[in-house]
C-alpha positions in Angstrom: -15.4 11.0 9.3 -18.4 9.6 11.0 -19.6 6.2 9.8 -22.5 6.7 7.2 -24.9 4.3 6.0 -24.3 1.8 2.9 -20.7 3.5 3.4 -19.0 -0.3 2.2 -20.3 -0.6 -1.0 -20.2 3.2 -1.8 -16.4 3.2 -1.4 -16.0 -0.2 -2.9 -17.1 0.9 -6.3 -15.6 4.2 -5.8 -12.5 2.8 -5.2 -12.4 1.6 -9.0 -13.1 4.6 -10.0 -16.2 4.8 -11.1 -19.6 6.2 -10.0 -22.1 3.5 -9.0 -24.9 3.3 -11.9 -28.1 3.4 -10.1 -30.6 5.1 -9.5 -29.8 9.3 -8.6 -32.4 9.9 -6.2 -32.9 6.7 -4.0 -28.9 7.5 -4.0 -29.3 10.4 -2.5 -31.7 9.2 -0.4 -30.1 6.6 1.0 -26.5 8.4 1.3 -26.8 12.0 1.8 -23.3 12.3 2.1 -22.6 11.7 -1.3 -21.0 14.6 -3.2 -21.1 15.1 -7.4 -19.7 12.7 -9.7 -16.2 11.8 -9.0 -12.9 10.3 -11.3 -10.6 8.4 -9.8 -8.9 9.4 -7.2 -5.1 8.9 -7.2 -1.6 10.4 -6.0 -0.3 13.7 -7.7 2.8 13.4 -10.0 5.9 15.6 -9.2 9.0 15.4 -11.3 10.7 15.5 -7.9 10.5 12.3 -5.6 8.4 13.4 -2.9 10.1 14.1 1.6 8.4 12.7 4.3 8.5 16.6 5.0 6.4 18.0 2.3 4.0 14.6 1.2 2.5 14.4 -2.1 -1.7 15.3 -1.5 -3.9 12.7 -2.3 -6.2 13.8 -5.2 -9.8 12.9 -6.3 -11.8 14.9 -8.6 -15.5 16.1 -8.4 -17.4 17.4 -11.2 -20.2 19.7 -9.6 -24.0 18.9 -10.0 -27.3 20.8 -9.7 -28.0 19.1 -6.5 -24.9 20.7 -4.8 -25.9 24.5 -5.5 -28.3 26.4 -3.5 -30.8 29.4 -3.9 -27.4 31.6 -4.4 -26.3 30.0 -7.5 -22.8 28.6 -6.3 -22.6 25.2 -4.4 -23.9 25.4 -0.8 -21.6 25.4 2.5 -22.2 22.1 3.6 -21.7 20.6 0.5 -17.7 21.9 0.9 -17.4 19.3 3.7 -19.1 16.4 2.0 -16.6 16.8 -0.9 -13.9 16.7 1.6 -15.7 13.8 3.7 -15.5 11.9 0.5 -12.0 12.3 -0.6 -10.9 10.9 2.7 -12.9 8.0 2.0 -11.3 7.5 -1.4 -7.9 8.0 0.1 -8.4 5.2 2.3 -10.2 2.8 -0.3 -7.1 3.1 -2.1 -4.8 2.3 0.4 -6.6 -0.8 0.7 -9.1 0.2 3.7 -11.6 -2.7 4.1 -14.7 -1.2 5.5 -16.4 -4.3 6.5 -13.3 -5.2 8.3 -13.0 -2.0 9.9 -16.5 -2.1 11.2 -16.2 -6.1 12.1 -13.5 -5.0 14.4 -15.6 -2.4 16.6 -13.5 0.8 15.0 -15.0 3.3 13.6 -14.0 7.3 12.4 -15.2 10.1 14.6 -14.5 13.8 13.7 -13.1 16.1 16.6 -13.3 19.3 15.1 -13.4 21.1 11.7 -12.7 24.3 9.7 -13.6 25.7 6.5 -12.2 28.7 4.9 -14.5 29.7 2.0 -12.1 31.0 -0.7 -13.9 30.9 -4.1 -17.8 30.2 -5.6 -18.1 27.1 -7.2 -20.6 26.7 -9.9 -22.4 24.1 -11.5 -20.7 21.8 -14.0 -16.8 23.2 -12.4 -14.8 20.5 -11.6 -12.5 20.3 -8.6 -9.6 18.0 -7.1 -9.8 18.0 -4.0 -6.4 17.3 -2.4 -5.9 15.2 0.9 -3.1 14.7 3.0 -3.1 12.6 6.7 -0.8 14.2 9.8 -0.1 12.4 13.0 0.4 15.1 15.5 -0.8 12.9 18.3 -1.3 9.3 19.2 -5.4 10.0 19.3 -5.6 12.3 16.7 -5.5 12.2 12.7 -5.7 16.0 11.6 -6.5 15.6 7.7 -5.6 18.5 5.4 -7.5 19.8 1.8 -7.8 21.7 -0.5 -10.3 22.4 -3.1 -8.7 23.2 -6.7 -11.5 24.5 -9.5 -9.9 23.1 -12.5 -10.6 25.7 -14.9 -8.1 28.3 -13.8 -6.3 26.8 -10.6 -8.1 28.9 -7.8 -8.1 27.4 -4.4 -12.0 27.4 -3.7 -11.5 25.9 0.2 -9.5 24.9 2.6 -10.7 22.2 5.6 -8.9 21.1 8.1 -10.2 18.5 10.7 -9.0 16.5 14.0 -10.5 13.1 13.1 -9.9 10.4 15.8 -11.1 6.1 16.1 -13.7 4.9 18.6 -13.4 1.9 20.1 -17.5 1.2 19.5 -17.5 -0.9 22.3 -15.6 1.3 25.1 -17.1 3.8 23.5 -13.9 6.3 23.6 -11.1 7.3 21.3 -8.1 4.5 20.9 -5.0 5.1 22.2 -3.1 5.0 19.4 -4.9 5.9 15.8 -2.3 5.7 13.9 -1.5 2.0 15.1 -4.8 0.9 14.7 -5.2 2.5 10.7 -1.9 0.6 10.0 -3.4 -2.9 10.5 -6.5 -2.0 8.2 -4.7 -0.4 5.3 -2.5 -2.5 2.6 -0.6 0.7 1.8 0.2 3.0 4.7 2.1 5.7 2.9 -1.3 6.2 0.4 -2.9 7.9 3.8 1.0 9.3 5.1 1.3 7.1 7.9 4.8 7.1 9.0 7.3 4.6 8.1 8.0 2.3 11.4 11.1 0.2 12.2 9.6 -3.1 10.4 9.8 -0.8 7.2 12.7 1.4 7.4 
């Protein structure tokens, strides 16, 4: 969950939900990062109210483009990870992340580890939700958990998991206490699944 370039503005529009209309390739060019055209990304209904055991994913859908598929005919391996890169990022947009503010402040996303399982071929013009959900298991660590759904019949396509952590940019190491620090940037905590504190409960 690095910090990429013109990252601010990307998210801001996203978080409307809608796909900036510029220009494809100076786009591309200028965010590499960037995955396939995307709806908006919001919180999956259940006709059960939702434990703080078993949260409701995050969801934000992807419509594969003939810039994600390689010589194979199915969407390349990295591109797997920039879908899930960006879901995050429209997670947090939604719960009222404020990028400039984040940055102004010296913090900025790192990523500790990841994992792919490669379950399914995508192919152009599938669409996908990919599925997010934020766990705490540490004080320095965010592990974030998704899923890839191809619309069409269901199938899981991947599965990521990845340790994500905050730099302090100016000590230049991980903060104490992530999910402390993700609390005062966010307007709605339990959009990412940060857990309710004492001042809430």
């Amino acid at each position: 969950m690095a910090m990429m370039p013109g990252l601010a503005a990307q998210v801001g529009a996203l978080g409307q939900g809608r796909v900036c209309a510029r220009d494809t390739a100076t786009a591309r060019a200028a965010e590499p990062w960037r995955p396939a055209l995307v709806g908006t990304g919001q919180r999956l209904h259940s006709t059960t109210t939702p434990t703080t055991e078993t949260p409701m994913p995050h969801s934000t859908r992807i419509t594969i483009r003939s810039d994600d598929i390689d010589s194979n005919g199915h969407v390349r391996a990295s591109q797997y990870y920039n879908y899930a890169v960006h879901a995050r990022w429209i997670a947090l947009s939604q719960a009222g992340l404020s990028v400039k503010q984040l940055a102004a402040a010296g913090f900025s996303p790192v990523e500790l580890d990841v994992s792919i399982r490669y379950l399914h071929e995508l192919m152009l013009g599938d669409e996908i939700d990919v599925n997010t959900r934020f766990e705490y298991p540490s004080p320095k660590v965010v592990k974030v958990i998704q899923s890839a759904i191809r619309r069409s019949d269901g199938a899981v396509a991947a599965e990521l998991i990845s340790l994500t952590g905050l730099m302090n940019l100016t000590e230049r190491k991980l903060v104490d206490n992530a999910a402390a620090v993700w609390r005062r940037f966010v307007r709605h905590p339990s959009m990412v699944d940060l857990p309710v504190t004492d001042e809430q409960s």
